[in-house]
C-alpha positions as CSV (number, residue, x, y, z in Angstrom):
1,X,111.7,97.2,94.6
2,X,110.0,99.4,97.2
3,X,111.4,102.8,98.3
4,X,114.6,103.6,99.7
5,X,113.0,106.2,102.2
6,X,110.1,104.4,104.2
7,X,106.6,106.0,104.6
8,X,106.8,108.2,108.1
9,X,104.1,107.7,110.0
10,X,104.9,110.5,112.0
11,X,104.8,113.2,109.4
12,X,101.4,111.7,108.3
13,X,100.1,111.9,112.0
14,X,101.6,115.5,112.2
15,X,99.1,116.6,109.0
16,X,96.8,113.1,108.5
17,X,95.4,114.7,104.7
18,X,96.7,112.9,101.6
19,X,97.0,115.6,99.1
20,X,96.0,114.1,95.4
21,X,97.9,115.3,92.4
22,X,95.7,114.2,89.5
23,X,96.7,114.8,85.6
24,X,98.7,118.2,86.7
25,X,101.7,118.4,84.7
26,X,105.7,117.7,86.1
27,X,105.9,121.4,86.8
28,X,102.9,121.7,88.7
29,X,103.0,118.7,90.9
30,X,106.7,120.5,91.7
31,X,105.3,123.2,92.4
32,X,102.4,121.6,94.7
33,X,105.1,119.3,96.1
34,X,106.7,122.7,97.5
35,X,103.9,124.6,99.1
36,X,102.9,120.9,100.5
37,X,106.8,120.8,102.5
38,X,106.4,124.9,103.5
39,X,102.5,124.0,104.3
40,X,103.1,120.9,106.5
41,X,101.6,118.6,104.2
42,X,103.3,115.6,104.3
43,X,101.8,113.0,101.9
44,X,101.3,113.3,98.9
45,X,99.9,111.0,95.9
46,X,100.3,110.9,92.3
47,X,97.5,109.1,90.2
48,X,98.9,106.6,87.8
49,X,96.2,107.7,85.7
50,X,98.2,110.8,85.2
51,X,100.6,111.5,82.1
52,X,104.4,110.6,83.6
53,X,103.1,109.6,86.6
54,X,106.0,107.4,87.2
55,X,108.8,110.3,86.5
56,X,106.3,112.9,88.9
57,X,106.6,110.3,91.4
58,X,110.4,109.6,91.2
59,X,110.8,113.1,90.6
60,X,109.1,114.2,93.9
61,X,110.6,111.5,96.0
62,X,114.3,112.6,95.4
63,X,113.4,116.3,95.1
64,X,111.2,116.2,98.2
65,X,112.9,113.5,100.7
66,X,111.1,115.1,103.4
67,X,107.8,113.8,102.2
68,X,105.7,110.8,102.0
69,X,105.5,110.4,98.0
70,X,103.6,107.7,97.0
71,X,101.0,106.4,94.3
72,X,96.9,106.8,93.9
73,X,94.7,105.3,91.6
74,X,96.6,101.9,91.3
75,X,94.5,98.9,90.1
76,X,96.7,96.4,88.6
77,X,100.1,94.4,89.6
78,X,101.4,95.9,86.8
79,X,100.5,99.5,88.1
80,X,102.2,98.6,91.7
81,X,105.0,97.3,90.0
82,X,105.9,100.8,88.2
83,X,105.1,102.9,91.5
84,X,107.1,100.5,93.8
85,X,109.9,101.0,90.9
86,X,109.6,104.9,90.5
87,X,109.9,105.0,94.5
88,X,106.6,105.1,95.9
89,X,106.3,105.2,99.8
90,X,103.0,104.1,100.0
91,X,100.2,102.9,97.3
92,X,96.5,103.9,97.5
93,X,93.9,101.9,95.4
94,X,90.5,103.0,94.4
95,X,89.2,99.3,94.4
96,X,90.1,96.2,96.4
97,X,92.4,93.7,94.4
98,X,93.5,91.5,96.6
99,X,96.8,90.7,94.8
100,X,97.7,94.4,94.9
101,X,96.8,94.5,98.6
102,X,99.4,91.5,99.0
103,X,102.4,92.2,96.9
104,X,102.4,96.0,98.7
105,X,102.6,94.0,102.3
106,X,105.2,91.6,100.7
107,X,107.3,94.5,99.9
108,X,106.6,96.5,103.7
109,X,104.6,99.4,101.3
110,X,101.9,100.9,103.4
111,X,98.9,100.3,101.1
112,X,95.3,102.4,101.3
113,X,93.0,100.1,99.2
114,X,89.5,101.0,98.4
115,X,86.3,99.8,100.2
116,X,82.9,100.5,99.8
117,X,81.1,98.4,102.0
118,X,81.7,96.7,105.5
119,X,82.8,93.1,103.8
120,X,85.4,94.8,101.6
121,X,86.6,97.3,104.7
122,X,86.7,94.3,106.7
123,X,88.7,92.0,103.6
124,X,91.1,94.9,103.2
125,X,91.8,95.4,106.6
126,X,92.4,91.3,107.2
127,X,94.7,91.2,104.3
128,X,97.3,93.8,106.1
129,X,96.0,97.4,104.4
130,X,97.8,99.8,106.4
131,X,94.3,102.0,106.7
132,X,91.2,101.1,104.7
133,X,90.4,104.2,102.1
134,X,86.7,104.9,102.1
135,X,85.5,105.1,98.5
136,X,83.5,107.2,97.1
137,X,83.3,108.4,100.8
138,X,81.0,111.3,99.8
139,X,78.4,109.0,98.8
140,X,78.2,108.3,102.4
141,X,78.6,110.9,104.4
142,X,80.8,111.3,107.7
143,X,77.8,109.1,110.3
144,X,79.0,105.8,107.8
145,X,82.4,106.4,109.6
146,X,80.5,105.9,113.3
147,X,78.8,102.7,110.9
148,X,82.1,101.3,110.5
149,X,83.5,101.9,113.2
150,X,80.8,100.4,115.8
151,X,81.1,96.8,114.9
152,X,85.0,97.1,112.9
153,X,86.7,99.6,115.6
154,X,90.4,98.5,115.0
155,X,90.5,99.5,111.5
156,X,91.9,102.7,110.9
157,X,89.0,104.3,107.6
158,X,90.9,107.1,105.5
159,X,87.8,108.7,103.7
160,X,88.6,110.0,100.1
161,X,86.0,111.7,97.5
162,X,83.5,114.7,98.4
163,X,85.9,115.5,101.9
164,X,86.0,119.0,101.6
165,X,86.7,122.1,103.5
166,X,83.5,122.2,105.0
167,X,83.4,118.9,106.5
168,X,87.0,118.1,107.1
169,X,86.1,118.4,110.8
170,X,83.2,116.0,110.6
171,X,84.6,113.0,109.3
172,X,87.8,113.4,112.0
173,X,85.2,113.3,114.8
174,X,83.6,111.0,113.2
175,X,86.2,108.8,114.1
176,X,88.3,109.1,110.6
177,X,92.3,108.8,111.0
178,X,93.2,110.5,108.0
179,X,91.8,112.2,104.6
180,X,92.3,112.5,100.9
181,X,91.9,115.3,99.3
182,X,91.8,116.9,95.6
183,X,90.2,119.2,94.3
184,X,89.2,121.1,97.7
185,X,92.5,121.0,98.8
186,X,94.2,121.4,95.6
187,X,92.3,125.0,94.4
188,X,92.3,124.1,90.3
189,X,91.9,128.0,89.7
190,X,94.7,129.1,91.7
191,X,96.6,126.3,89.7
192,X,95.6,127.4,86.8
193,X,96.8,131.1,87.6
194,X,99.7,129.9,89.0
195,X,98.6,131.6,92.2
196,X,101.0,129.8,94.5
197,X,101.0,132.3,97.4
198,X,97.4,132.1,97.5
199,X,97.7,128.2,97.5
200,X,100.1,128.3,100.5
201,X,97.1,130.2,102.7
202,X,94.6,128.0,101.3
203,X,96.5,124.9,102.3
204,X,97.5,126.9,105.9
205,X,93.3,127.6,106.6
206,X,92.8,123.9,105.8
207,X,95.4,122.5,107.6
208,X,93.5,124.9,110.8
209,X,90.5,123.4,110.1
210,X,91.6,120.3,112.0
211,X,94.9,121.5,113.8
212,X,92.8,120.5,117.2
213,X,91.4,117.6,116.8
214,X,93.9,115.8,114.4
215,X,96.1,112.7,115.7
């Protein structure tokens, strides 16, 4: 079953980065969770590739109401099936299966597949992806975006992989409606130290970075 609390598209427009919780333990990802809500971060994925992935995410869903929990690194049904079960408000594939793609529309679940290329863009996009992720976007730099987007303007590109701080801007005017972020966003030292003050005014100078420009 999906999520009692549907995705808000409005908080995601407010702050359009996906913050991406990999292999951090159930304290941390609280922890994150928090300075995300005080930060205006509003999304915020758990890989299934990380240890109790399902409890972080059903965790941070009724802990956190006011954010857009969902589920990253999904590549089977049987990986949807757990999110969607855990409470996942959205699901956000590093590869294009098709049948993931269509049981997430079945169930009204936004969905952020993977692409590559123009064919599988276009192929995620036609099969109801709510935005197409672009993956490994740092392979191909911010102009791929203006690529894309020449021919295949309706779809709405998420780039994830290599965004960081330095060229957040870029792939926005590059005509980017969103971003996923990791490791830049999510400082692994000031993790590991605990630092959490220090994340907060890291999160706050990113989130400036694109205040402007931003949809």
């Amino acid at each position: 079953m999906s999520a009692e609390a549907p995705f808000s598209w409005p908080l995601f427009w407010e702050t359009p980065i996906i913050a991406i919780l990999r292999g951090e333990s159930p304290e941390v990802c609280r922890q994150v969770a928090r300075v995300c809500k005080d930060t205006g971060f509003h999304t915020v994925e758990v890989t299934m590739n990380t240890p109790a992935a399902t409890e972080i995410i059903a965790d941070l869903s009724t802990s956190f109401p006011e954010l857009n929990i969902g589920a990253g690194t999904v590549c089977t049904l049987e990986d949807f099936e757990q999110a969607a079960q855990a409470g996942a408000r959205f699901i956000v594939t590093p590869i294009l299966d098709e049948d993931v793609i269509l049981a997430a529309v079945a169930q009204d679940l936004p969905i952020f597949p993977g692409a590559f290329t123009p064919t599988e863009v276009h192929r995620a996009w036609s099969l109801g992806a709510a935005a197409v992720k672009l993956f490994p976007a740092g392979q191909l730099g911010p102009d791929y975006v203006k690529d894309i987007l020449a021919p295949l303007n309706e779809i709405l590109l998420l780039p994830t992989g290599g965004v960081t701080r330095q060229n957040l801007r870029d792939w926005f005017t590059a005509g980017a409606v969103g971003v996923g972020m990791g490791s830049a966003l999510l400082d692994t030292e000031l993790i590991r130290q605990g630092d959490y003050a220090a994340l907060r005014q890291h999160f706050l100078s990113v989130r400036a970075e694109i205040a402007d420009i931003a949809k």
